[in-house]
C-alpha positions in Angstrom: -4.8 17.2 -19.8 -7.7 17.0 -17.5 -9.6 19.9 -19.5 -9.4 21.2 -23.2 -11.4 23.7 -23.0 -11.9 26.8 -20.0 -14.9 28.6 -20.3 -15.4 32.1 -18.9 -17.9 34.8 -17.4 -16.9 37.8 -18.3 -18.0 40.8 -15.6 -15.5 40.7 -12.7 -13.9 37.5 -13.8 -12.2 38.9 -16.5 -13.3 42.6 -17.0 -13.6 44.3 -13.8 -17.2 45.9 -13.9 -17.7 47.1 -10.8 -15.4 49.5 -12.1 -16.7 50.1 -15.5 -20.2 50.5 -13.8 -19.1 53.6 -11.4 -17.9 55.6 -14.1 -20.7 55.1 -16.8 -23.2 55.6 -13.9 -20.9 58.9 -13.2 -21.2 60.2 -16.3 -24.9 59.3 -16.6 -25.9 61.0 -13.4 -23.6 64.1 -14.3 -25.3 64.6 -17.5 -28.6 64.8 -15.9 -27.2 67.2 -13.3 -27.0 64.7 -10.6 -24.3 64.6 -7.9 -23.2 61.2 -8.6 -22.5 60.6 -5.0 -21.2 57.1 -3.7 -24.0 56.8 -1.9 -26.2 56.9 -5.0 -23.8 54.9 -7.0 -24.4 51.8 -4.4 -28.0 52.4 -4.3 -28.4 51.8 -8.0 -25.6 48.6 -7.9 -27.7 47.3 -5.1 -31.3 47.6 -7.0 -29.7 46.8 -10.5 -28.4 43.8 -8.8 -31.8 42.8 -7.7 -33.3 42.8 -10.9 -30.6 40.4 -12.9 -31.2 38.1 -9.7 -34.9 38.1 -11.0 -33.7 37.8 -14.1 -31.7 34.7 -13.5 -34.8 33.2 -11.7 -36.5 33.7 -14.8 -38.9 35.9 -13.1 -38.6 39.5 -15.2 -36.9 39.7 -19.3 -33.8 42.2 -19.9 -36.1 43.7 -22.1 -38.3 44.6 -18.8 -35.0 45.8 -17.2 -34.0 47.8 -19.8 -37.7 49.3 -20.1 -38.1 50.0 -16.3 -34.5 50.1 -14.3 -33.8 54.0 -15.2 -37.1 55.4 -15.0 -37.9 53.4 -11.7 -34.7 54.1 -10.4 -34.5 58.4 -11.8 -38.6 58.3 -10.1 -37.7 56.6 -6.7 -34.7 58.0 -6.1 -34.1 61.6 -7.2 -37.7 62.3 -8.1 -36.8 62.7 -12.0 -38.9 61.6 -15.1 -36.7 60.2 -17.6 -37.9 57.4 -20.3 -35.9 54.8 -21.1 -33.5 55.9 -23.3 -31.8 56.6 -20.7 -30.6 52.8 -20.0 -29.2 53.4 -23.6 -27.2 56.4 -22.6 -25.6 54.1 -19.8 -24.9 51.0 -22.1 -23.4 53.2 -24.5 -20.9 54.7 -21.6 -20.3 51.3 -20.0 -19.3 49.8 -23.6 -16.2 52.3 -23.5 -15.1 50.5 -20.2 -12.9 47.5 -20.5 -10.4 47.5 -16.9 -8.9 44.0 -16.6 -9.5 42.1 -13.4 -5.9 41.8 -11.9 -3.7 39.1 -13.1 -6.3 38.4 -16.2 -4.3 38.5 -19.4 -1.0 36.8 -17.9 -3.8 34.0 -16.7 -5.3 33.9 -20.4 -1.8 33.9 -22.2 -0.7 31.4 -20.3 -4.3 29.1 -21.1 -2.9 29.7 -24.3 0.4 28.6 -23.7 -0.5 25.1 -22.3 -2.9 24.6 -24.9 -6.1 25.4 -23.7 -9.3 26.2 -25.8 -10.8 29.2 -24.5 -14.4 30.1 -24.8 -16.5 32.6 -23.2 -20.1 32.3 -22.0 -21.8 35.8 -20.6 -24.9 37.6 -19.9 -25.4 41.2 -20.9 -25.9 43.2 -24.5 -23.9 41.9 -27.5 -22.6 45.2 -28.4 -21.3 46.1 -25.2 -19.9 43.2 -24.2 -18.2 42.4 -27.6 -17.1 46.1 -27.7 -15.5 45.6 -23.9 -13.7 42.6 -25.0 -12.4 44.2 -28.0 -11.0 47.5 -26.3 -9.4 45.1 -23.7 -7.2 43.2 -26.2 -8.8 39.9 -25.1 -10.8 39.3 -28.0 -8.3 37.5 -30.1 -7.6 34.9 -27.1 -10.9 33.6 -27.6 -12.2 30.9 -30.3 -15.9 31.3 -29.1 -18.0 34.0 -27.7 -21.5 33.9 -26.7 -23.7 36.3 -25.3 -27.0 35.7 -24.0 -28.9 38.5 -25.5 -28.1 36.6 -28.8 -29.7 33.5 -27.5 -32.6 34.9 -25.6 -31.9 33.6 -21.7 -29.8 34.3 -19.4 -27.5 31.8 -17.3 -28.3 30.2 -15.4 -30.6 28.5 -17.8 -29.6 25.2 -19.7 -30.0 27.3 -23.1 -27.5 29.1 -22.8 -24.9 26.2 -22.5 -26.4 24.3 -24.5 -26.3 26.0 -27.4 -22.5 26.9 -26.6 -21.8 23.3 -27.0 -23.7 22.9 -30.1 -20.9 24.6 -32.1 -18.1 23.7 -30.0 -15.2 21.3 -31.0 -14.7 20.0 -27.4 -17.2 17.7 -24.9 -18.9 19.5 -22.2 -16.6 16.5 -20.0 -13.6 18.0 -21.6 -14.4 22.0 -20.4 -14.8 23.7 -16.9 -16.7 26.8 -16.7 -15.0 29.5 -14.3 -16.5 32.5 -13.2 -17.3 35.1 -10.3 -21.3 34.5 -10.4 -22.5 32.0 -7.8 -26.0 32.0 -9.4 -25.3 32.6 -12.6 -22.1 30.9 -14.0 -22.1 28.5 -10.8 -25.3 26.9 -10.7 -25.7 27.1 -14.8 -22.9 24.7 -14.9 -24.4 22.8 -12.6 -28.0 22.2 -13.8 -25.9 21.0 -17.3 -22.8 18.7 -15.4 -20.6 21.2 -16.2 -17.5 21.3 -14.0 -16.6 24.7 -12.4 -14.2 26.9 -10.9 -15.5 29.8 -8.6 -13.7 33.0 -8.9 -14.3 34.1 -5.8 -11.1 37.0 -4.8 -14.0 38.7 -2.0 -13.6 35.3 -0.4 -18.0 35.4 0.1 -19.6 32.5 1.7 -21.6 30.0 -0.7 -25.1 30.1 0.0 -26.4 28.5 -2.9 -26.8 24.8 -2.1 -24.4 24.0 -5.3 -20.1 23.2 -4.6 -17.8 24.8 -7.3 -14.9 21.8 -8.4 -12.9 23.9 -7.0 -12.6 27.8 -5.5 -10.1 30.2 -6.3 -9.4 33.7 -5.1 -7.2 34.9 -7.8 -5.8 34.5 -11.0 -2.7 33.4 -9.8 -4.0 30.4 -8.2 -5.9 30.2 -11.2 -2.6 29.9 -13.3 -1.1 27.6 -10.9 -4.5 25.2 -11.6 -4.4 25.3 -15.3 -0.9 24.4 -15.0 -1.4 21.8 -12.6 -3.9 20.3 -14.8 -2.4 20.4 -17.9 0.5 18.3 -16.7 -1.5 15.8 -14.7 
């Protein structure tokens, strides 16, 4: 088998949260008596985008995102004052969502099948990503799950892998990190000579100066891989 072990990102790898984010933002806006409008919806992907870019550059700490991204965002855009309890309104709503990216379990069950290990390896809040994972059935597939907030950084930073692989049973040569995040899960792998698969179903052009070991656009070429390589 070329790999034992498949490590994952989470948030639209496995768990579509592009969906999961629309509706807790819905909910959020229509408690506060907001029109949650697509419009607005984008405009709050777009800047909460931005800020987990600076906080994969190391440049701003989730506890600065958490503190600022609802009361910058409630000021700037809809001329509201809201403290930051707010952002623990959303986390709590988007902790309830848990859509599958398409093809996801029959992918994982069939890891399972042909005798992978599977870990998983994700920024975002323990409670609400453990919760998601738990709603979702997918839980139980995994024999490892770390979540940044527990270690204190983010990928793309070494930390985080690195202290994956301090309790795991298999090499870092023997596991291949797959995920959607080009600066994140990507370039992470990367800084630690991790191999990596790029989830990439949008088909986006690679602008990051770091090549995946290989691209997919789907979980069934996925499947197909993990097959491939486990009877190589």
């Amino acid at each position: 088998m070329r790999y034992q072990q498949l490590i994952f990102d989470v948030d639209n790898t496995l768990l579509n949260f592009s969906a999961g984010e629309t509706v807790a933002l819905t909910t959020l806006f229509e408690k506060h008596g907001i029109a949650p409008t697509p419009s607005l919806v984008a405009a709050y992907q777009r800047y909460n985008t931005s800020l987990w870019r600076q906080i994969e550059a190391g440049t701003l700490t989730k506890d600065e995102l958490f503190a600022k991204r609802f009361v910058t965002f409630f000021k700037e855009q809809l001329g509201q004052t809201v403290g930051p309890e707010v952002d623990q309104d959303y986390l709590g709503y988007l902790g309830t969502q848990h859509e599958l990216m398409p093809g996801a379990m029959a992918m994982l069950k069939q890891a399972q099948r042909l005798g992978y290990q599977l870990g998983i390896i994700t920024n975002g809040v323990a409670k609400v990503q453990k919760s998601r994972l738990s709603e979702s059935g997918l839980a139980p597939l995994f024999s490892s799950v770390l979540v940044s907030e527990t270690v204190g950084v983010e990928k793309p930073d070494p930390v985080i892998f690195e202290r994956f692989f301090a309790t795991s049973e298999v090499a870092p040569e023997q596991s291949i990190m797959i995920g959607d995040g080009l600066p994140s899960d990507i370039v992470g792998a990367h800084k630690v000579h991790l191999a990596s698969v790029w989830y990439n179903p949008r088909r986006v052009a690679n602008t990051s100066g770091v090549t995946p070991t290989v691209t997919v656009a789907n979980h069934q070429e996925l499947t197909d891989l993990l097959t491939q390589w486990a009877h190589a």
